[in-house]
Structures are given as C-alpha cells and as structure tokens.
C-alpha positions as CSV (number, residue, x, y, z in Angstrom):
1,X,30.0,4.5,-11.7
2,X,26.4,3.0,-11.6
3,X,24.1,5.6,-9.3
4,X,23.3,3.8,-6.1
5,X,19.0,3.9,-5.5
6,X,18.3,4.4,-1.7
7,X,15.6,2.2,-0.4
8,X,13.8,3.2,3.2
9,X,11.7,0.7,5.3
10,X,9.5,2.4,7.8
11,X,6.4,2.9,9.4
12,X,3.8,5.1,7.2
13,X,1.8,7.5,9.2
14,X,-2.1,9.1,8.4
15,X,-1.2,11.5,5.9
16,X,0.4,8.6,3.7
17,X,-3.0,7.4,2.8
18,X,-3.5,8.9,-0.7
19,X,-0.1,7.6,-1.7
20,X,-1.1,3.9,-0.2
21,X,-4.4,3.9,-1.9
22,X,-2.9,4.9,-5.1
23,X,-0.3,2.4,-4.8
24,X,-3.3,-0.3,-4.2
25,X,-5.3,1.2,-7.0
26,X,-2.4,1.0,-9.8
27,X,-1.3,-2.6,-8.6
28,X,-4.8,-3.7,-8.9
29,X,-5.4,-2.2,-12.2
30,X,-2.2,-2.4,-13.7
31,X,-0.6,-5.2,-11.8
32,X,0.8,-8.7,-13.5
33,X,-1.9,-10.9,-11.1
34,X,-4.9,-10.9,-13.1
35,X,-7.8,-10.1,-11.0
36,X,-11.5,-11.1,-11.9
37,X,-13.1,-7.5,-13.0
38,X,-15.4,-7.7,-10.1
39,X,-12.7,-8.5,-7.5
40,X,-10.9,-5.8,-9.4
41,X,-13.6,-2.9,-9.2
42,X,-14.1,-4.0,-5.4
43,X,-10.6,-3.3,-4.4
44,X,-10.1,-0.1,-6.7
45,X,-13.5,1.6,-5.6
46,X,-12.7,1.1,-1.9
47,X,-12.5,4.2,0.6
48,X,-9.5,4.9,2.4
49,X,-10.7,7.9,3.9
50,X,-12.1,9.0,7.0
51,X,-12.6,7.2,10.7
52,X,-12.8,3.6,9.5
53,X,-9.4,4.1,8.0
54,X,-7.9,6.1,11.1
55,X,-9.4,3.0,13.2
56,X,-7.5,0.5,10.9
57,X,-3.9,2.6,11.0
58,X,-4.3,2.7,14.7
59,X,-4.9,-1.0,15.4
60,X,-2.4,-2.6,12.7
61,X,1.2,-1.5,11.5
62,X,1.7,-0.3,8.0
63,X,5.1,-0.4,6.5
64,X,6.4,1.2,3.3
65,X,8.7,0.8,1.4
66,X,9.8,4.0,-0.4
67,X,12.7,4.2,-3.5
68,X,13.7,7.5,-4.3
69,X,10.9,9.0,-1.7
70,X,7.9,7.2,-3.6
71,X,6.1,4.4,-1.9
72,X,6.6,1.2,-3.8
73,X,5.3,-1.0,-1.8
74,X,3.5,-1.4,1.4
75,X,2.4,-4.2,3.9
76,X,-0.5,-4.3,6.3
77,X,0.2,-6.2,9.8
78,X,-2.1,-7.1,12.4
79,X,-1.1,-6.8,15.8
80,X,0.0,-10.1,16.1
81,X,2.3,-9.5,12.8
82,X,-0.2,-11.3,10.1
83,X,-0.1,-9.8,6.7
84,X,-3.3,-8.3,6.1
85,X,-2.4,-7.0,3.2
86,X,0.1,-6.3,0.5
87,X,0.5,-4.1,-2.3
88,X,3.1,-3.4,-5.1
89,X,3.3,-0.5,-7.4
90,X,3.4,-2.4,-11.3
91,X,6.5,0.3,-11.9
C-alpha cells in the first residue's frame, strides 16, 4: 500500500521567514523559468529580514504550503487577495 504524503495549507507566521526566503532563493536559482542573471541576482540578494519585512507580513497574507512539514510553496496576497507573489521550491 502506497504511503499517503500529507499536504497542509495555512497561514505562515514571522519566524517562517528563513524557510520562505530559502524557498524564493532555490526557485530563483534553481527553478525551470529561466530568469535573466540580473533579474535573478535581484530577487536572490534581497533582505527578508527586519522591520520592512515585519511591515509587509502584517499588511498582506502569506500562505504555505507545507508537504511532509517543509514549505513547498508559498503565495503572497494583498489585502484585497492579489497575488503578489509566488514561489515554488524546484524539488
């Protein structure tokens, strides 16, 4: 009998950012959409860190997706429910 792999939608909270940003960094750099380099070294060398990125968690909803308690994937929403941003892990 084939193992079944939970999958978890939810809300990620402030002390998800590390994961998010190395989610966005590994998409970016290892993903299958192949980024100019200098849109790629923009989005990789970007801060996640810190009271701009407190301020951005607080005003828009982040969702995650998690598969076996890793984030996969994760979507940015504004507060009127616009995508703001998007990232998959390439795994």
């Amino acid at each position: 009998m084939a193992m079944v792999k939970q999958i978890v939608i939810g809300l990620a909270a402030a002390d998800d950012l590390d994961t998010l940003a190395g989610v966005t960094f590994e998409a970016i750099r290892c993903g299958r959409i192949d980024y100019p380099p200098e849109q790629r070294r923009a989005w990789v060398l970007q801060r996640w860190h810190g009271k701009k990125c407190i301020e951005r968690l607080a005003s828009q909803s982040i969702y995650a997706v998690l598969k076996l308690s890793d984030i996969v994937v994760f979507m940015r929403l504004t507060i009127r429910r616009y995508i703001n941003l998007a990232s998959v892990h390439p795994r």
